[in-house]
N, C-alpha and C positions, 0 to 999 in steps of 0.2 A: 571714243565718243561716249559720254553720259546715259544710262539709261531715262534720265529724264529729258535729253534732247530728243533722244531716239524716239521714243515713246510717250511723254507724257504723262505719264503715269505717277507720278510724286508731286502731285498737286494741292492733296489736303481736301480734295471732294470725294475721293473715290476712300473704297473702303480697299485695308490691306491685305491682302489673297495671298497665298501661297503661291508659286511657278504650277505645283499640280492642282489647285484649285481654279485657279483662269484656266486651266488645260480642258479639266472637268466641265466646264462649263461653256467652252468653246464647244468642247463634244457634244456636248445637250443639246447647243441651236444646233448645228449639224445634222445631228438628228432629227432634231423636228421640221428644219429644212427637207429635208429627204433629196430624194435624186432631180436632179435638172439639166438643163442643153447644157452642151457643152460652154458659152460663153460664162451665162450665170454660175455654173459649176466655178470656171474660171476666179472669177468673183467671188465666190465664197470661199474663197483660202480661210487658212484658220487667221491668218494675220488682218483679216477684212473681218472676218466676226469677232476680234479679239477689239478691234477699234468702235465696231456697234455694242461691245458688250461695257466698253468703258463711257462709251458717249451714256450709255444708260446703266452710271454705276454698278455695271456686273449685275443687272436682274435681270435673268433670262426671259424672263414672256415681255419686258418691256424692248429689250435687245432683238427679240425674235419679232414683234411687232414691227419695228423701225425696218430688220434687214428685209423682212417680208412686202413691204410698202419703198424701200429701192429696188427692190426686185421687181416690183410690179414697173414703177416709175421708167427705170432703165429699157424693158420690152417694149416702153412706149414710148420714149425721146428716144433711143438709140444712141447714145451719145457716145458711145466708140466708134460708130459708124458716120461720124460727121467730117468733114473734109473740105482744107482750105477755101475753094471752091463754094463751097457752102455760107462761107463766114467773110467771105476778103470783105466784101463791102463795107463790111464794120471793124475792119481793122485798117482800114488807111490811115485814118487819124493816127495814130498810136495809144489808143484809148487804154488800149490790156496789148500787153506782149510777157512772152517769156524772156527774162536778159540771156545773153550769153557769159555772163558769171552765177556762181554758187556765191551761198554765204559761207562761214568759217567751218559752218558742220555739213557739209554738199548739199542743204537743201536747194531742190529749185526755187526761185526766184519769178513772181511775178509780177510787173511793172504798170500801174493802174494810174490814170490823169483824167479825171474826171469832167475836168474841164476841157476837154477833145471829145466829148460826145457828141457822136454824127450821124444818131436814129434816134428817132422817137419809138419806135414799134419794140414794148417790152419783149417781147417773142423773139425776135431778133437779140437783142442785149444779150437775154438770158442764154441764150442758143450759145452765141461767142464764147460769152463766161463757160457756159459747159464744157466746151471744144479748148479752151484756154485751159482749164481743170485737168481734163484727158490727158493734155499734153504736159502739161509739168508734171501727171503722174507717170506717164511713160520716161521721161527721162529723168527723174530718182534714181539713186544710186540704191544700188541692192540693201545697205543698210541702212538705207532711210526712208519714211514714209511719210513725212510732210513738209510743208512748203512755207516758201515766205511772201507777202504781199507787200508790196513797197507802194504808198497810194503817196501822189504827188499833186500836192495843192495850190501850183501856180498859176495863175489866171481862172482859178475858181470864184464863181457868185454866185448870186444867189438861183438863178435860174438854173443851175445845177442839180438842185436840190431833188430828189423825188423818192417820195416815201413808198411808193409802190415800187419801185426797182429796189431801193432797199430792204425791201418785205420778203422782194421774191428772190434777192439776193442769200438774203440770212437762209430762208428755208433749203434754197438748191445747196448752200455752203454747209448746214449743221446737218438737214435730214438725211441727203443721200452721200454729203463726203465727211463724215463724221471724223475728225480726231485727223485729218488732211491740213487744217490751217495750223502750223507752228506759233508764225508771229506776225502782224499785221502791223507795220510801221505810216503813220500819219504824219506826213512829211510837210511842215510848215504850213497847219490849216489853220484859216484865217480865225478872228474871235468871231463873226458871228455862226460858225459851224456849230459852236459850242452848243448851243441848245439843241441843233438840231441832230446834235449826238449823243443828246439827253435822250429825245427820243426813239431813236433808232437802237439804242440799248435797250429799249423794253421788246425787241424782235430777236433778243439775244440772251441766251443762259449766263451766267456770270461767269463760268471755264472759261467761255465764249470770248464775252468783251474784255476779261480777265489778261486775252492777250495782246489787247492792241496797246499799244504804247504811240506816246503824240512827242514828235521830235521837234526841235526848232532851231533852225542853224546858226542863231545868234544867241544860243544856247549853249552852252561848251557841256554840260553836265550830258543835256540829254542829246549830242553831238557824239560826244562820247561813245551812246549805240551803237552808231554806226560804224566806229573804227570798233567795235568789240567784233560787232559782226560779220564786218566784210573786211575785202583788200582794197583798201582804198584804191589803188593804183587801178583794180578793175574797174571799182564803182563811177558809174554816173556822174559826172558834174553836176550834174541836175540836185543830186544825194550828198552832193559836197567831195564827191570823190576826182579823182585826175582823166578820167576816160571821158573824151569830149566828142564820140563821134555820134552818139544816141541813138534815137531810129530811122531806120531808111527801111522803106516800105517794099521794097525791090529785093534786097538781099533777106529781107524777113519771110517774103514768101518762100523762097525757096528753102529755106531752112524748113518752114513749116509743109511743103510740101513732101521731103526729106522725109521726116517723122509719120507725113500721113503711111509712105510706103512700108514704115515699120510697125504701123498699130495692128494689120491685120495679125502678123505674127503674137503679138504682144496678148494678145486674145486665144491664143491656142496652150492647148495643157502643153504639150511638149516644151513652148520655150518661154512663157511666163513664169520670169521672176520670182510673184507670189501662189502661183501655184499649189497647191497643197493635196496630196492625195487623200480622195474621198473614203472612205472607212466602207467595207462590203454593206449592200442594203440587201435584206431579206426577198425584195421582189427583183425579174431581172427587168422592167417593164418602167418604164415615167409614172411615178403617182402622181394625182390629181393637185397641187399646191393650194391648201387654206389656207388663204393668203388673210383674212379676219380674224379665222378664229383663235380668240386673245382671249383665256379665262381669265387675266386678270382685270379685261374691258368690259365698263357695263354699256350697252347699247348705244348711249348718245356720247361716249367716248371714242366708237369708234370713227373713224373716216370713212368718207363713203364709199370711196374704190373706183369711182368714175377713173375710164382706159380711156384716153382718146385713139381713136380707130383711124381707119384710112394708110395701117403701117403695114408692109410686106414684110410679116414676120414669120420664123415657122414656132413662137409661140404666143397667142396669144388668150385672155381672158373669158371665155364663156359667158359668163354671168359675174357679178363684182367678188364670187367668195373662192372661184376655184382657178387655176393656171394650168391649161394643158397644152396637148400640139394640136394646130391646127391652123385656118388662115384667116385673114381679118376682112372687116368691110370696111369701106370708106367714110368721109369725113370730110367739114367741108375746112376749107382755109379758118373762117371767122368763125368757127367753131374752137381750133386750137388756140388762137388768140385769145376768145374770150376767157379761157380756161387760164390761160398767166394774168389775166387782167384782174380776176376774180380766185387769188389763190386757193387753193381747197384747204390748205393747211391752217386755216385758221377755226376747223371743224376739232384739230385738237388741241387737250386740255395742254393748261402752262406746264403741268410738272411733267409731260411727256414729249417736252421740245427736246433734240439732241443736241450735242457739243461739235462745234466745230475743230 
């Protein structure tokens, strides 16, 4: 496999580093990370600050910024902690699934039809998308770290359209899974989508929309993709491929039930994949996490840090600048709602969006 499949990294935005200078500078966030719980430890493998440090062209205080605000993010969604259970309702349709094929490099596969939307309640949507997220990163193949989107445009209109899920789509996709989406296939969308992909591209860095590619099956050129990518004989009829049995909402649960039995594991230093041993820290004790302080942010650059509360954690936020242990207060339902309706991430500046 390609170090540019693998990683992404040969794209003509990022500046070219040495093997010991990405290393060098993996070590620096690390450091200035310092010690945390064991999940976020989990999470900060060098191969997950090595993806924040390229979403943010290798400048460390911008990379340190970004992994500092999914750190925060993650103690307050939980999103490894989400389960079938949690989500069925918004998967009947076949709205998001993971397929049961890889593409030609074993990325997972995730299968999106937009026109099977069966909630209004953004909170909900986004939730799915997270839980959808989780799980095509748990089943990744040890040498590989992103995925593909297969978005299928049959019986789409225009009441499909919503520029608020696509806001808070782009942000949950670039801020907290950075350098996660490989390639985004737009499968036979109709022409008037066109504009409205005009602009949904200004909610996207150019890496970003850089990857989505627009297929059309009366199209042989860009038909073409699709046999480069996949085995046909696996793919979807849907996708122009030979496998005609699609989704059945019955056997998808249990699959996804399957996987939820493996994510605890999947979260422990002992048998995650990306794991990466932590480098000795001077104190034996959790320091306090400044999760702000950014010297390269001037005040009205930063975010504000609002944690929605009301989570049984054993780490949460004090006050909006520091991360320690302790336990949370509550929160009401339309409280966390309001907070996806009203993204916070629109508090920072364009040049500090990240790549997906």
């Amino acid at each position: 496999m390609s170090e540019g499949v693998k990683r992404s990294s040969s794209n003509g935005f990022e500046k070219p580093l040495t093997t010991e200078h990405q290393q060098e500078k993996v070590n620096e966030v690390r450091r200035l990370v310092g010690a945390l719980p064991e999940k976020l430890s989990v999470y900060c493998s060098d191969a997950s600050i090595e993806r924040h440090l390229r979403a943010r062209n290798w400048n460390v205080k911008k990379a340190l910024k970004m992994l500092k605000e999914t750190l925060k993010w993650r103690v307050a969604f939980k999103p490894e902690e989400i389960r079938w259970e949690d989500i069925a309702h918004e998967a009947h349709t076949g709205k998001i699934y993971r397929s049961s094929y890889v593409d030609k490099h074993g990325r997972t596969v995730l299968v999106m039809r937009p026109s099977c939307q069966n909630s209004k309640s953004i909170k909900g949507q986004i939730k799915y998308l997270v839980y959808c997220m989780e799980n095509a990163i748990l089943n990744l193949p040890p040498d590989q770290e992103q995925m593909v989107w297969l978005i299928d445009f049959s019986g789409f209109n225009l009441s499909h359209i919503s520029l608020k899920v696509t806001r808070e789509t782009a942000h949950v996709l670039q801020d907290h899974y950075p350098e996660r989406l490989g390639l985004a296939i737009l499968y036979n969308p109709p022409k008037f989508f066109e504009p409205f992909w005009m602009v949904a591209k200004a909610f996207l860095e150019p890496k970003t929309h850089n990857k989505v590619k627009f297929v059309y099956s009366d199209e042989i050129n860009t038909r073409k993709v699709m046999e480069d990518l996949f085995d046909m004989d696996h793919l979807e009829a849907a996708f122009g491929g030979k496998d005609s049995v699609g989704f059945e909402i019955n056997k998808y649960a249990e699959r996804m039930k399957e996987d939820d039995n493996r994510m605890p594991s999947f979260w422990t230093r002992a048998s995650s994949p990306s794991a990466a041993p932590q480098p000795d820290l001077a104190s034996p004790t959790l320091d306090p996490l400044n999760l702000n302080s950014n010297s390269d942010a001037s005040d009205d650059d930063k975010t504000e840090g609002s944690l929605p509360q009301g989570i049984d954690s054993d780490t949460v936020f004090t006050d909006e600048n520091t991360l320690v242990i302790d336990g949370g207060k509550k929160e009401s339902e339309s409280e966390s709602e309001s907070e996806l309706e009203d993204p916070h991430h629109s508090d920072v500046k364009p040049d500090d969006k990240a790549d997906a």
